[in-house]
N, C-alpha and C positions, 0 to 999 in steps of 0.2 A: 556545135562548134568543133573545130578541128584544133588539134594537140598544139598548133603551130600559133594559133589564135589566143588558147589559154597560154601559154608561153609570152610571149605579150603584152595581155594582161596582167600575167602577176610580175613581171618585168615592171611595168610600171607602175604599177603600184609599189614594188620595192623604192622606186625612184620619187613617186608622190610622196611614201609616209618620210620618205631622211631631208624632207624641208621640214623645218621645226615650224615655222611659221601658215602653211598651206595645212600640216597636220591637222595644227590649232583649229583654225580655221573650220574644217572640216569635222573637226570634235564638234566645236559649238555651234554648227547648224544643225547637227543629225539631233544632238540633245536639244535645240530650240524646236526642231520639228516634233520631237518626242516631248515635249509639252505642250506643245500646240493640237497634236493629236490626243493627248492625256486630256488637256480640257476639254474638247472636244465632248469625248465620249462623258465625262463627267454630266457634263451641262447636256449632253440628249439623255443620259441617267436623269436628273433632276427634271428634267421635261415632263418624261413619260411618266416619273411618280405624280404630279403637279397636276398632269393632266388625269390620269386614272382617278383620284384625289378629289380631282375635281368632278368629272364622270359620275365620279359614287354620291357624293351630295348631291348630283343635282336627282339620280336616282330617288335616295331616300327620300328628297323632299317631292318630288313626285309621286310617292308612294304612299307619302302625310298623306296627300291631298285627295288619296284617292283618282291619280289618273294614270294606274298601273299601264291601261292599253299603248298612252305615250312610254312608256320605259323600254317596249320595245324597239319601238320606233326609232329611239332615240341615238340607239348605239350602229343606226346607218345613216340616218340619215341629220348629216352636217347642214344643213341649212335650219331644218327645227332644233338639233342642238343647241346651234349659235344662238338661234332663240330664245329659247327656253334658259341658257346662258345669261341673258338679262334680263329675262323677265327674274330671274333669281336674284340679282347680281351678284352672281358666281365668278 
């Protein structure tokens, strides 16, 4: 960007922020974006523990049972997962 470009920019932005009202405005979207991003990442947190969590029991209980050779298996390949998923009801 050229000197004459930012010049402009913060021009108007002086002029955006001396509405009281557009201000506001533009406060309480960034902070509503900024929660909506905050959940976000909360709930893919709670995902991946849920899922690890879940991962690891259906391990252990494959390991009760004696069919260690599935626990390899298991951590690629999603369609025996999903199986194994209810055959447990995990």
């Amino acid at each position: 960007m050229n000197e004459a470009a930012i010049n402009n920019a913060y021009d108007a932005t002086g002029i955006f922020l001396q509405n009281k009202e557009d201000r506001l405005k533009y406060i309480n979207r960034e902070m509503a974006l900024m929660d909506y991003r905050s959940g976000l990442a909360g709930a893919e947190e709670r995902g991946e523990v849920r899922g690890m969590d879940r991962l690891s029991q259906l391990i252990s209980k494959l390991h009760e049972e004696g069919r260690d050779a599935e626990i390899f298996r298991v951590t690629s390949d999603t369609a025996l997962r999903d199986r194994l998923f209810q055959e447990f009801r995990l």
